[in-house]
mmCIF file of the N, C-alpha and C atoms, coordinates in Angstrom:
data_MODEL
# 
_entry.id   MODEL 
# 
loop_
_atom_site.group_PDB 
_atom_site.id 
_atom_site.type_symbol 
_atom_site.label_atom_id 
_atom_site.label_alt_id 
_atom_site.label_comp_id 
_atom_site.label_asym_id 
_atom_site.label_entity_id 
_atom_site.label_seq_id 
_atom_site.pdbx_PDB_ins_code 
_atom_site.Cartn_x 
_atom_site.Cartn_y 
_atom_site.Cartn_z 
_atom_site.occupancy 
_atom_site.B_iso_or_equiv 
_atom_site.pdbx_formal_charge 
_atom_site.auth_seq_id 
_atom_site.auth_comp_id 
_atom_site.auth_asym_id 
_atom_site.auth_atom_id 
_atom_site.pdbx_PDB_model_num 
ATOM 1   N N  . UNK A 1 1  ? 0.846   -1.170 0.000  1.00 0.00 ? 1  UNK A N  1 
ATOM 2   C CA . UNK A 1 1  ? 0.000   0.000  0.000  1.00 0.00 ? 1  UNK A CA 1 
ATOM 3   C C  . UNK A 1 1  ? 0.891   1.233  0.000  1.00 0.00 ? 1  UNK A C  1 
ATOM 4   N N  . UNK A 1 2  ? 0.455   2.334  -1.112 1.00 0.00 ? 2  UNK A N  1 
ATOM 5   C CA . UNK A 1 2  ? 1.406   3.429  -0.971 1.00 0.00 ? 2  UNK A CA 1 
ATOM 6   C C  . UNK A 1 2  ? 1.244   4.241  -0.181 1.00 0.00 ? 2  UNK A C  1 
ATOM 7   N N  . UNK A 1 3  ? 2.101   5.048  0.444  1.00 0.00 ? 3  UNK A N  1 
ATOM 8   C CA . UNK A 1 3  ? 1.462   6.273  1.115  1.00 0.00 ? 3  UNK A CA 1 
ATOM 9   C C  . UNK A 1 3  ? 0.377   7.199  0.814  1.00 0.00 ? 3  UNK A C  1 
ATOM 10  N N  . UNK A 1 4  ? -0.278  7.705  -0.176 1.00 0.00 ? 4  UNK A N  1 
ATOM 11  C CA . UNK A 1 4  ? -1.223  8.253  -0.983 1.00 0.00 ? 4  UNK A CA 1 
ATOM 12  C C  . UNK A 1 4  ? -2.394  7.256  -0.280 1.00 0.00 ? 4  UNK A C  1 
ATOM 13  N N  . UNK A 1 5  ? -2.432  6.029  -0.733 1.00 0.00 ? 5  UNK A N  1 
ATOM 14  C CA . UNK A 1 5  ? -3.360  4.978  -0.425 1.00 0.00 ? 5  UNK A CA 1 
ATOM 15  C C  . UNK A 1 5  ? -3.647  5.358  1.482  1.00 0.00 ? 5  UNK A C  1 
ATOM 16  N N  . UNK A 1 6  ? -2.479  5.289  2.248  1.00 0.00 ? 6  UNK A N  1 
ATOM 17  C CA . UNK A 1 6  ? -2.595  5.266  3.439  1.00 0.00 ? 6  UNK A CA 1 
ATOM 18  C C  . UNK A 1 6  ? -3.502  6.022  4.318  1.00 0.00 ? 6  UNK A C  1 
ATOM 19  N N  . UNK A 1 7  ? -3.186  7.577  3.454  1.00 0.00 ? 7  UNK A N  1 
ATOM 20  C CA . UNK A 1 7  ? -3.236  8.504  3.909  1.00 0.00 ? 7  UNK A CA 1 
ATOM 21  C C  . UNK A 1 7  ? -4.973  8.680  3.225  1.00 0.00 ? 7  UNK A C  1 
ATOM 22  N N  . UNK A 1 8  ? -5.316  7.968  2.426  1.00 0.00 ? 8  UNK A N  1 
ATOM 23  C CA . UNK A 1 8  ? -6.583  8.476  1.767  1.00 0.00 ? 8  UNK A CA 1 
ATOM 24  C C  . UNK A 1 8  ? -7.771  7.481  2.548  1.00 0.00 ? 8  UNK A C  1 
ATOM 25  N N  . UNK A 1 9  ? -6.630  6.513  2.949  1.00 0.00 ? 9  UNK A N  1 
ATOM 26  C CA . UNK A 1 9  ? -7.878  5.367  3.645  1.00 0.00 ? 9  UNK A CA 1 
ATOM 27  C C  . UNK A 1 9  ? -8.307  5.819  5.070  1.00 0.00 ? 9  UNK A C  1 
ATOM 28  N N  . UNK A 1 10 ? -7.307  6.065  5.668  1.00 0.00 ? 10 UNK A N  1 
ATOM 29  C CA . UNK A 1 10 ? -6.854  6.469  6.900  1.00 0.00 ? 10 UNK A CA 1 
ATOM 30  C C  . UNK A 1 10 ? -8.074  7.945  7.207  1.00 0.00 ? 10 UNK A C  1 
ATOM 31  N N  . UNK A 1 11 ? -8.080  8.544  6.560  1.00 0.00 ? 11 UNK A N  1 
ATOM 32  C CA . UNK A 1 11 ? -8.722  10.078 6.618  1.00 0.00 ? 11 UNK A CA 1 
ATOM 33  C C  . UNK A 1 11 ? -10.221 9.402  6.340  1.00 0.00 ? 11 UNK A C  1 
ATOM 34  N N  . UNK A 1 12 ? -10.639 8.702  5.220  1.00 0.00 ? 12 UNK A N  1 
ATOM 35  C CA . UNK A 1 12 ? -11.881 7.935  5.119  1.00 0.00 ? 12 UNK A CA 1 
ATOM 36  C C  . UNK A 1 12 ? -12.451 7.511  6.289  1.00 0.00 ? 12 UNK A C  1 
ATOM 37  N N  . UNK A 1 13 ? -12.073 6.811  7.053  1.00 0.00 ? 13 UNK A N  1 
ATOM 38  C CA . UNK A 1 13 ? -12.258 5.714  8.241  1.00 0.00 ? 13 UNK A CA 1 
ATOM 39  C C  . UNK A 1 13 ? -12.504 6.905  9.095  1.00 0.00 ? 13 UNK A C  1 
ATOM 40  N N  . UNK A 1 14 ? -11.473 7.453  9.665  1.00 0.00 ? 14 UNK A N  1 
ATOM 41  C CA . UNK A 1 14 ? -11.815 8.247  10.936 1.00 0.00 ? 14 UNK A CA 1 
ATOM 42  C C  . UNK A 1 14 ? -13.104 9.407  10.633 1.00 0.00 ? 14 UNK A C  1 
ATOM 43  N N  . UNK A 1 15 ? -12.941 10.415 9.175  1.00 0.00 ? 15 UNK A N  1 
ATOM 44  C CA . UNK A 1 15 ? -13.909 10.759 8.888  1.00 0.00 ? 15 UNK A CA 1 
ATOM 45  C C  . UNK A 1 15 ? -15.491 10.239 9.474  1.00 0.00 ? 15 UNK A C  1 
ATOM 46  N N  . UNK A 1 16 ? -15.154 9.061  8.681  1.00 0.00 ? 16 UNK A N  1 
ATOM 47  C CA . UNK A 1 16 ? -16.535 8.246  9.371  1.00 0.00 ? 16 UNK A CA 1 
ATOM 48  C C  . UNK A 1 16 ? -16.797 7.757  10.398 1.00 0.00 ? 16 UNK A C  1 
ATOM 49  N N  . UNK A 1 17 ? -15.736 7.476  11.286 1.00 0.00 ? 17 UNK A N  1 
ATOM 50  C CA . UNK A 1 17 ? -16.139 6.826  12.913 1.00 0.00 ? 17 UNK A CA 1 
ATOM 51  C C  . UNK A 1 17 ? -16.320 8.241  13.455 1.00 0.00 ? 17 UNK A C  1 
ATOM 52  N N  . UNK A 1 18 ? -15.640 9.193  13.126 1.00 0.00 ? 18 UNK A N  1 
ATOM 53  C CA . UNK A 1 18 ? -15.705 9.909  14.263 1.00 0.00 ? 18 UNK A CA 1 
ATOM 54  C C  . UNK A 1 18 ? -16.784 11.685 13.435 1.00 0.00 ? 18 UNK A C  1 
ATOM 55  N N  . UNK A 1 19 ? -17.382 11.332 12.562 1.00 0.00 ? 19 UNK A N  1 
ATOM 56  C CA . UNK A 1 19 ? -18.143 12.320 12.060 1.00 0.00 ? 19 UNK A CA 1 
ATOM 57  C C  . UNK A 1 19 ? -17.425 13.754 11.621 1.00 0.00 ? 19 UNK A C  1 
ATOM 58  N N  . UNK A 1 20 ? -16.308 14.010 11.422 1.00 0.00 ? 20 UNK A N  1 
ATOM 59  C CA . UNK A 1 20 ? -15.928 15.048 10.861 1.00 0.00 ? 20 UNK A CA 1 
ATOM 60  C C  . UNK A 1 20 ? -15.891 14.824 9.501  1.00 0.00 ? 20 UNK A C  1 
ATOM 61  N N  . UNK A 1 21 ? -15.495 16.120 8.830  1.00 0.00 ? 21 UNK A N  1 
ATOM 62  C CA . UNK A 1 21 ? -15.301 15.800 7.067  1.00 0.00 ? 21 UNK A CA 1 
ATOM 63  C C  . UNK A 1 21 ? -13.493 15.718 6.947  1.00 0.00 ? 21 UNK A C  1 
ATOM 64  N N  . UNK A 1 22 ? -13.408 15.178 6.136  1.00 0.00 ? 22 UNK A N  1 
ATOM 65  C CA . UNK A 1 22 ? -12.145 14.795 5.531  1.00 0.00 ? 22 UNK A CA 1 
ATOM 66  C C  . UNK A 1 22 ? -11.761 15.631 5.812  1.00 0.00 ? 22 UNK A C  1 
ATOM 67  N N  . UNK A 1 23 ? -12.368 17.205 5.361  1.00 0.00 ? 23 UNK A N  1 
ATOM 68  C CA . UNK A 1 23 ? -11.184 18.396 4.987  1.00 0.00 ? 23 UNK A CA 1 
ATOM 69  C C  . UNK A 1 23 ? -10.311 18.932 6.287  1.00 0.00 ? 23 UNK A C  1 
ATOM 70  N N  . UNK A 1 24 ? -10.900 18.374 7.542  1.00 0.00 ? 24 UNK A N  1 
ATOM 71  C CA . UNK A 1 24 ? -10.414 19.252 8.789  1.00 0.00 ? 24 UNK A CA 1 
ATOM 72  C C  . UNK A 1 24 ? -9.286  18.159 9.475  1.00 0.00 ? 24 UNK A C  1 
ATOM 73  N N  . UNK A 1 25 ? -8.982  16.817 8.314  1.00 0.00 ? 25 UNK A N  1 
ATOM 74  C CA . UNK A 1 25 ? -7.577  15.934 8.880  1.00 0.00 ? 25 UNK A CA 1 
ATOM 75  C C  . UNK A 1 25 ? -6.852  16.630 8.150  1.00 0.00 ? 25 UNK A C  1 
ATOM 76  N N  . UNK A 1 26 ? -5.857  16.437 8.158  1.00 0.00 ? 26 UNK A N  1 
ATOM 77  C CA . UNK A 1 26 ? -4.455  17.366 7.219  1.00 0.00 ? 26 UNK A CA 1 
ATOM 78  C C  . UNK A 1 26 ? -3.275  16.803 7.964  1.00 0.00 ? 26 UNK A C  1 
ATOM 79  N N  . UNK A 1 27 ? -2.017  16.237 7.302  1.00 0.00 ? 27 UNK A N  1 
ATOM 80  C CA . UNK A 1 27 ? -0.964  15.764 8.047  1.00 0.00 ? 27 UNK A CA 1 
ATOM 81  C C  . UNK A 1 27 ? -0.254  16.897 9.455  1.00 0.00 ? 27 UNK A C  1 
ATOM 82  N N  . UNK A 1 28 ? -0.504  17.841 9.465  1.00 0.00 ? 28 UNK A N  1 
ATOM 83  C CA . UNK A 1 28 ? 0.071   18.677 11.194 1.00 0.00 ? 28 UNK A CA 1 
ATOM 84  C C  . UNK A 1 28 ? -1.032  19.007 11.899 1.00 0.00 ? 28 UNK A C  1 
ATOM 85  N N  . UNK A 1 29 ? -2.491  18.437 11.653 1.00 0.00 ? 29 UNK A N  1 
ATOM 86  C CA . UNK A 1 29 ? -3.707  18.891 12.549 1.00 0.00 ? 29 UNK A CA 1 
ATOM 87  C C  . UNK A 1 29 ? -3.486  17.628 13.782 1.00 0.00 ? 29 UNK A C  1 
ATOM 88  N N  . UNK A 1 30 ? -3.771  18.410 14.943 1.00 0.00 ? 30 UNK A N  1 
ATOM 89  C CA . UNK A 1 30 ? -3.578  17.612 16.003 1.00 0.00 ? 30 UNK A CA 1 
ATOM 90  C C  . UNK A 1 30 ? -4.506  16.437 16.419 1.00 0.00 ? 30 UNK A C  1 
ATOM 91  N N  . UNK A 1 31 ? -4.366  15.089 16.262 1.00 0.00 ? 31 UNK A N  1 
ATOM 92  C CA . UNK A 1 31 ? -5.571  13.597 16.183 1.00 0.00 ? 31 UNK A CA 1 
ATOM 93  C C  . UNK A 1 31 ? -6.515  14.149 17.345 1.00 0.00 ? 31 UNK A C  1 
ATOM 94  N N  . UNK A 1 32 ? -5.926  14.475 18.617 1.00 0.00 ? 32 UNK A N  1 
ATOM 95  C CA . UNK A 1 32 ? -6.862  14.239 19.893 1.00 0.00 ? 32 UNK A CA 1 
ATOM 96  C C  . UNK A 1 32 ? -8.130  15.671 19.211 1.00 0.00 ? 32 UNK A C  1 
ATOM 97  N N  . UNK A 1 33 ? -7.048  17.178 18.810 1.00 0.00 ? 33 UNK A N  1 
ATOM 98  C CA . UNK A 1 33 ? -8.160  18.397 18.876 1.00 0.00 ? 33 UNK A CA 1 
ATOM 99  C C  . UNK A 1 33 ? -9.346  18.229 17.527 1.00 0.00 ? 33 UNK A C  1 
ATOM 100 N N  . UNK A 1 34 ? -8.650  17.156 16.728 1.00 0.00 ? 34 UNK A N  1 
ATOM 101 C CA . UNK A 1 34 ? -9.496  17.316 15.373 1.00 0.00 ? 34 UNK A CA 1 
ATOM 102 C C  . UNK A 1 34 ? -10.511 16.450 16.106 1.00 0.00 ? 34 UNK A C  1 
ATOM 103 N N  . UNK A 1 35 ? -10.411 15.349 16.217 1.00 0.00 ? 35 UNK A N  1 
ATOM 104 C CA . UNK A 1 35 ? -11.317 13.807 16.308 1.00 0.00 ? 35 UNK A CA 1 
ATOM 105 C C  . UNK A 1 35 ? -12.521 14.106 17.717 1.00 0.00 ? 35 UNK A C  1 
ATOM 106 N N  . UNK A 1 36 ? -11.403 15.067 18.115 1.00 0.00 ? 36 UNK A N  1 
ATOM 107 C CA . UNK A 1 36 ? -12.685 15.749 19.754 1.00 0.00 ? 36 UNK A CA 1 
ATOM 108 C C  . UNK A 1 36 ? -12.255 14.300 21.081 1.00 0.00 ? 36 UNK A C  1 
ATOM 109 N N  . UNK A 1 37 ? -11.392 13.643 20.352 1.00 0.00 ? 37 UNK A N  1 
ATOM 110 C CA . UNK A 1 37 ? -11.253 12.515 21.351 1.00 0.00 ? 37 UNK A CA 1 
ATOM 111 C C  . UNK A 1 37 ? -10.986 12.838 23.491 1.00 0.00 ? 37 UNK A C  1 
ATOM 112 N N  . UNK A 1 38 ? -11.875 12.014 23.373 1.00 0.00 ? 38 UNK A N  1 
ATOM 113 C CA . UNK A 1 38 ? -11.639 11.308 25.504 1.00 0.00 ? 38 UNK A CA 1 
ATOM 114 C C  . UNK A 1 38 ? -11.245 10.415 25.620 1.00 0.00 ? 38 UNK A C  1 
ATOM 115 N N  . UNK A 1 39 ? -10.582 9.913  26.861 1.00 0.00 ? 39 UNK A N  1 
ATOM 116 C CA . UNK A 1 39 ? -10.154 8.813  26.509 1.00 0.00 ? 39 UNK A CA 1 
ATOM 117 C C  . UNK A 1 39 ? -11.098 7.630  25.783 1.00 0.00 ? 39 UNK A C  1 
ATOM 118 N N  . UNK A 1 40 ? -12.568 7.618  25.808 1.00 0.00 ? 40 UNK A N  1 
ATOM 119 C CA . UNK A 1 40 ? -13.281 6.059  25.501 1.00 0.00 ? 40 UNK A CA 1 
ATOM 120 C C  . UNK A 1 40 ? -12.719 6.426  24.157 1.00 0.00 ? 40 UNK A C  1 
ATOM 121 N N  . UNK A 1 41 ? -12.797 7.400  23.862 1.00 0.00 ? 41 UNK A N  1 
ATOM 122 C CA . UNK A 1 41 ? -13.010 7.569  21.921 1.00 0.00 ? 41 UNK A CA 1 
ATOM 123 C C  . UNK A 1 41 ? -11.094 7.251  21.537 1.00 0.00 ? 41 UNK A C  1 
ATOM 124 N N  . UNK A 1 42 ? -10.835 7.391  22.653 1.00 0.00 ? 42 UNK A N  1 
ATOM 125 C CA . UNK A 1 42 ? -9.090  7.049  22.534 1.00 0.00 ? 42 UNK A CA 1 
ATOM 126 C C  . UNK A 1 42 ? -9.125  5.004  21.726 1.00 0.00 ? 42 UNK A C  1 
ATOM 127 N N  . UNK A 1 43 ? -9.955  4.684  22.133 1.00 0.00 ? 43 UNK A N  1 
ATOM 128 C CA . UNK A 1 43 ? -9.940  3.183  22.299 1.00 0.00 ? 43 UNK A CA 1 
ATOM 129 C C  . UNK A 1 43 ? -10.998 2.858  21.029 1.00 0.00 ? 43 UNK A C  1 
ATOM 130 N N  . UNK A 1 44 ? -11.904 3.614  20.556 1.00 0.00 ? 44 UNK A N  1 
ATOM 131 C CA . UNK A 1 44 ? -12.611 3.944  19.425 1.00 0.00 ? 44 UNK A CA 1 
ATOM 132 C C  . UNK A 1 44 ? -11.269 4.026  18.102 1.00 0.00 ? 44 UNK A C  1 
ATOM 133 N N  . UNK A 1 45 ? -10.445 4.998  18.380 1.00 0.00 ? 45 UNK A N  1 
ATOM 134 C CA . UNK A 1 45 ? -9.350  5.120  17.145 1.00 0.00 ? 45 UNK A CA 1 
ATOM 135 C C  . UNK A 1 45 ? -8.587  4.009  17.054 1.00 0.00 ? 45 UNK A C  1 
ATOM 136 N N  . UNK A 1 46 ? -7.837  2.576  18.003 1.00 0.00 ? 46 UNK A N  1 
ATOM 137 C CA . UNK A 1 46 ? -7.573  2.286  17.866 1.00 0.00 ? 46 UNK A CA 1 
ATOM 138 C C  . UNK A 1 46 ? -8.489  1.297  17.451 1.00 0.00 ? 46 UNK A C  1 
ATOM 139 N N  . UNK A 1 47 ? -9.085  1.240  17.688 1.00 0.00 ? 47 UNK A N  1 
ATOM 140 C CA . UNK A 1 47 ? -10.141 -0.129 17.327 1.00 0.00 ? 47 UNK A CA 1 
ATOM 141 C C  . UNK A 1 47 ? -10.495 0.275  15.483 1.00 0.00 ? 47 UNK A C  1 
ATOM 142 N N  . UNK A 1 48 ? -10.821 1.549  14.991 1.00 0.00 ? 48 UNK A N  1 
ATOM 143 C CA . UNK A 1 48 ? -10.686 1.802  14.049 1.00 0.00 ? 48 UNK A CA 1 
ATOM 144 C C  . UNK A 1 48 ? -9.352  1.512  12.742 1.00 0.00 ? 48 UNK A C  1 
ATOM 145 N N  . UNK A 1 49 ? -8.449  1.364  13.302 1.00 0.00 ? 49 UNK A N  1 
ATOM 146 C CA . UNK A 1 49 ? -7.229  1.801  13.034 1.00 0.00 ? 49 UNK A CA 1 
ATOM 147 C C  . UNK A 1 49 ? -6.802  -0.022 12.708 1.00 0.00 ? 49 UNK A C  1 
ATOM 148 N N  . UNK A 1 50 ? -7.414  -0.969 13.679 1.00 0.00 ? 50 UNK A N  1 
ATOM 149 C CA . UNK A 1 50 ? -6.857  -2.229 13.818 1.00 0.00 ? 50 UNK A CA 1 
ATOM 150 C C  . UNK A 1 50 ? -7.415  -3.206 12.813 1.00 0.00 ? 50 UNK A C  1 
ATOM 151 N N  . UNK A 1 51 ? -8.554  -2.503 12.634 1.00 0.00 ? 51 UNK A N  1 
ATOM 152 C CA . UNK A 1 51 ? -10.072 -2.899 11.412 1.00 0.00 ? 51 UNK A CA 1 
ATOM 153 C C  . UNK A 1 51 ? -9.389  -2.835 10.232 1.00 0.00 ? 51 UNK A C  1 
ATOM 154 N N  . UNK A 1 52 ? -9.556  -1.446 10.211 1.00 0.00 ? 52 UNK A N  1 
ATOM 155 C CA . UNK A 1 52 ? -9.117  -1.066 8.500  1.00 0.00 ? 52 UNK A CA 1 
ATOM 156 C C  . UNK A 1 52 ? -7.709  -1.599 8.055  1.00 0.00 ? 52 UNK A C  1 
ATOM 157 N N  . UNK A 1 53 ? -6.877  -1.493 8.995  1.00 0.00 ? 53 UNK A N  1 
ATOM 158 C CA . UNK A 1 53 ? -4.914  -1.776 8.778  1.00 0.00 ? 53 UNK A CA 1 
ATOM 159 C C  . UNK A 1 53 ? -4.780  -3.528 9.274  1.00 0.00 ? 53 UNK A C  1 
ATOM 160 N N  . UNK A 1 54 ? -5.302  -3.364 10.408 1.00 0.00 ? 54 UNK A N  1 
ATOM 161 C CA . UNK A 1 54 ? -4.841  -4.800 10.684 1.00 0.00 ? 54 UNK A CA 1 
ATOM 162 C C  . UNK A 1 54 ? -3.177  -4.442 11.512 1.00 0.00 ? 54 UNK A C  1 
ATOM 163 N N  . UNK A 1 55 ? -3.797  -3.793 11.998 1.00 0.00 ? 55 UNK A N  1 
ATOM 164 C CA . UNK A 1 55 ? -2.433  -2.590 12.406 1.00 0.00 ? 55 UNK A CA 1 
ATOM 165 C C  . UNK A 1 55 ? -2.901  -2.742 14.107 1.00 0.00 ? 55 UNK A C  1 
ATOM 166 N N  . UNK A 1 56 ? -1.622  -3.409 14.575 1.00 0.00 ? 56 UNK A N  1 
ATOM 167 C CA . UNK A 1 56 ? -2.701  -2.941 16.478 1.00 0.00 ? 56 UNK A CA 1 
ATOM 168 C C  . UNK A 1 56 ? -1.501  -2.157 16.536 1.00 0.00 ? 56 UNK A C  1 
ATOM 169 N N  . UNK A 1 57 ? -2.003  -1.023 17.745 1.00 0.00 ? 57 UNK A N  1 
ATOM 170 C CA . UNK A 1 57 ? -1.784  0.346  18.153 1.00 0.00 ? 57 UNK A CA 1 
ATOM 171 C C  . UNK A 1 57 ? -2.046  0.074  19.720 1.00 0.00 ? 57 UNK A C  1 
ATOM 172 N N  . UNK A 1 58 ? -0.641  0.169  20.506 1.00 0.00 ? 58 UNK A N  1 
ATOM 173 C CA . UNK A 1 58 ? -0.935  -0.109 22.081 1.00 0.00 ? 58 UNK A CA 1 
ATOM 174 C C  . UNK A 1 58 ? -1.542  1.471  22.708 1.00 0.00 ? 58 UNK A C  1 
ATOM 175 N N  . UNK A 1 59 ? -1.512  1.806  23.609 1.00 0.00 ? 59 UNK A N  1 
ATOM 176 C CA . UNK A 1 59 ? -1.782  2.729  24.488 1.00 0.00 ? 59 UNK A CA 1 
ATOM 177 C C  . UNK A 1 59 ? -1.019  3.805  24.549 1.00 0.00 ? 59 UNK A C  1 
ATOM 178 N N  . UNK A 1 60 ? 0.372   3.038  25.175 1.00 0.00 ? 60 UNK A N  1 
ATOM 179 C CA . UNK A 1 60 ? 1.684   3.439  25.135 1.00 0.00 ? 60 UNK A CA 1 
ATOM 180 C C  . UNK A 1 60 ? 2.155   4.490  23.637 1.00 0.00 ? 60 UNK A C  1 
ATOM 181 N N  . UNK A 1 61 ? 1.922   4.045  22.271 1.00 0.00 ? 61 UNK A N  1 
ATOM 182 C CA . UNK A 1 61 ? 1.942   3.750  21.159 1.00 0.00 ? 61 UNK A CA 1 
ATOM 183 C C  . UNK A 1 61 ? 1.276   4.799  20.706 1.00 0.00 ? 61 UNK A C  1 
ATOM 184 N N  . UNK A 1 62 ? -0.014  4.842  21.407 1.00 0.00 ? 62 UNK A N  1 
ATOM 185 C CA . UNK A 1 62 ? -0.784  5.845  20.726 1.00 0.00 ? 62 UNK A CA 1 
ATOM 186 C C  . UNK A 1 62 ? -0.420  7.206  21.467 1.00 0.00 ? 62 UNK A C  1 
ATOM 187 N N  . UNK A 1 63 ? 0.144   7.487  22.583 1.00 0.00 ? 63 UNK A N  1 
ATOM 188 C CA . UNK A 1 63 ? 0.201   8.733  23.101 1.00 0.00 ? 63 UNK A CA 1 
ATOM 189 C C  . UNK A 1 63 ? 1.344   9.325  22.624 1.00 0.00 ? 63 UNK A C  1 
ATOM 190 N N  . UNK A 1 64 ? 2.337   8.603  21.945 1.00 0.00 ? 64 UNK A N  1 
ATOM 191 C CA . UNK A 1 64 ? 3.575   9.194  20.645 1.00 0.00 ? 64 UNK A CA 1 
ATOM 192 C C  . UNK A 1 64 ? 2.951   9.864  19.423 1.00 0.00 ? 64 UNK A C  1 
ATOM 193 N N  . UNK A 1 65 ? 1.755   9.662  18.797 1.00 0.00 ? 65 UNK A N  1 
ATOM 194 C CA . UNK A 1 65 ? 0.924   9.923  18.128 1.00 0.00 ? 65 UNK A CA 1 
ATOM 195 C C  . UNK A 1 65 ? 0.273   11.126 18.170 1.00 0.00 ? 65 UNK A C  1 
ATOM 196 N N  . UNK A 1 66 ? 0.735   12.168 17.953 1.00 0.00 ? 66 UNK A N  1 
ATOM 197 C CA . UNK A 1 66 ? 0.306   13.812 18.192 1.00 0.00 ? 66 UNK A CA 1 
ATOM 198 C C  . UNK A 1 66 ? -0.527  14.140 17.002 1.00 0.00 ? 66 UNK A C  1 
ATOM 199 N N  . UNK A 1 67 ? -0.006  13.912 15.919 1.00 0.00 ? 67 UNK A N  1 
ATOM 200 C CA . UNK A 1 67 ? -0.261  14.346 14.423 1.00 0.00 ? 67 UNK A CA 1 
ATOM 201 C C  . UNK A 1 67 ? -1.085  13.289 13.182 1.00 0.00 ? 67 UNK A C  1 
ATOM 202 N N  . UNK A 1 68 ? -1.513  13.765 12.542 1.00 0.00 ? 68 UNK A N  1 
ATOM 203 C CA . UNK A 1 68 ? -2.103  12.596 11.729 1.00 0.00 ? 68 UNK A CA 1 
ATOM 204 C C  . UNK A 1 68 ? -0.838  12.401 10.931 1.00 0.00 ? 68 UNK A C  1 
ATOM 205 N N  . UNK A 1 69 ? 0.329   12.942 10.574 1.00 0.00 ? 69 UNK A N  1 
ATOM 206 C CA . UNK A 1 69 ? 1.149   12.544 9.614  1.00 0.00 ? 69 UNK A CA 1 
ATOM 207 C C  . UNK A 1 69 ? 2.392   11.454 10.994 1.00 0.00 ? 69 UNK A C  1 
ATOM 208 N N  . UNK A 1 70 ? 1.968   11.273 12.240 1.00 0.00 ? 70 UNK A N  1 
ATOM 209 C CA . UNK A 1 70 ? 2.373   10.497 13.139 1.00 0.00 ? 70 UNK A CA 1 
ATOM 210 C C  . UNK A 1 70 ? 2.006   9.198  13.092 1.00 0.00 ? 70 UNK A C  1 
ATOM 211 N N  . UNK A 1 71 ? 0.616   9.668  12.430 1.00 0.00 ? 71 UNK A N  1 
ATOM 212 C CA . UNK A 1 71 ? -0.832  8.263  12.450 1.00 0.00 ? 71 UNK A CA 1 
ATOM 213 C C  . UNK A 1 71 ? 0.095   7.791  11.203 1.00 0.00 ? 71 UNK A C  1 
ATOM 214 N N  . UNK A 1 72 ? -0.178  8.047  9.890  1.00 0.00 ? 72 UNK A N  1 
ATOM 215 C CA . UNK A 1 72 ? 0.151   7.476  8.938  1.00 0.00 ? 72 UNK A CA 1 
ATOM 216 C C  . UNK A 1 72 ? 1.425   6.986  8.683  1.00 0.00 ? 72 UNK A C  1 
ATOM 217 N N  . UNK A 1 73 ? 2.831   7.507  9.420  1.00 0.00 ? 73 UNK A N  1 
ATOM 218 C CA . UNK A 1 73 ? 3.879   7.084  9.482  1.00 0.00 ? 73 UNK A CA 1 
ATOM 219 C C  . UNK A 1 73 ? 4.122   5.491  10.199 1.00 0.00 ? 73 UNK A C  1 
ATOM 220 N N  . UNK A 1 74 ? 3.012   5.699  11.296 1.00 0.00 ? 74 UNK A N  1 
ATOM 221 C CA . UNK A 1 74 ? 2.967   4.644  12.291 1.00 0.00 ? 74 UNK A CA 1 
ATOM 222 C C  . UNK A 1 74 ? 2.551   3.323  11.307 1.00 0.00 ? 74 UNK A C  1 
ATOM 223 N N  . UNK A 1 75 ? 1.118   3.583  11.027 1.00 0.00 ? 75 UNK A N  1 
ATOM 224 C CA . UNK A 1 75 ? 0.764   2.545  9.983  1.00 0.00 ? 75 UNK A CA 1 
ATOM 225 C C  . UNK A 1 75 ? 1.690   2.257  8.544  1.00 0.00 ? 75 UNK A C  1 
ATOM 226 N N  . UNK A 1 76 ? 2.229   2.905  8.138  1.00 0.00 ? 76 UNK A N  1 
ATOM 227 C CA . UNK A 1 76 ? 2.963   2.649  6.910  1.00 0.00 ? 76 UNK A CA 1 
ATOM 228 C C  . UNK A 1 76 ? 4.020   1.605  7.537  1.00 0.00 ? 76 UNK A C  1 
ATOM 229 N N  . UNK A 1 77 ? 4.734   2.139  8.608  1.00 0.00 ? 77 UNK A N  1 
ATOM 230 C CA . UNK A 1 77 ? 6.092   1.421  8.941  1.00 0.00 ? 77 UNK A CA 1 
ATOM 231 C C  . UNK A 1 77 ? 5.038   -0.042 9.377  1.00 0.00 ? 77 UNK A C  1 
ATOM 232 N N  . UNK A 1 78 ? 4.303   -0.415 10.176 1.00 0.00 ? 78 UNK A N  1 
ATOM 233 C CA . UNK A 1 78 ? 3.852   -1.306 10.480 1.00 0.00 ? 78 UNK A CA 1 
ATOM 234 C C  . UNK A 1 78 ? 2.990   -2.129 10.018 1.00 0.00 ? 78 UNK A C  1 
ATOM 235 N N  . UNK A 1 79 ? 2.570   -2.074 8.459  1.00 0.00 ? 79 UNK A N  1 
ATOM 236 C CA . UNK A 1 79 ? 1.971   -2.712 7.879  1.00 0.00 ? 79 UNK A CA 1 
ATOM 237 C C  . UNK A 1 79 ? 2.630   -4.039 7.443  1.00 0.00 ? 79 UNK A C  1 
# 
């Protein structure tokens, strides 16, 4: 999967779990301020994330994760 692919699936998915529009992910927008996440919805992204990629994402893992271009780096290397 290319990066293009990653980044287009990736923005799809959360778009839709978490009701925003595509246009307000962007690789330096911050995951927690865009997505509106608490912690339950913390456990919502990864569960999202494990679906679509097949990608598990620990806890630990996810709080390195500031940026969506953090998100997609993460999943690319770990696919």
């Amino acid at each position: 999967m290319t990066r293009e692919e990653i980044v287009s699936k990736v923005n799809a998915v959360l778009a839709e779990e978490f009701e925003v529009e595509e246009s307000v992910i962007s690789p330096d927008a911050d995951i927690r301020k865009t997505l509106e996440l608490d912690s339950l919805r913390l456990v919502d992204l990864i569960s999202a994330i494990q679906v679509a990629f097949g990608v598990k994402v620990t806890t630990e893992e996810l709080h390195l994760l500031t940026k969506f271009s953090d998100l997609y780096d993460y999943i690319e290397k770990n696919l």
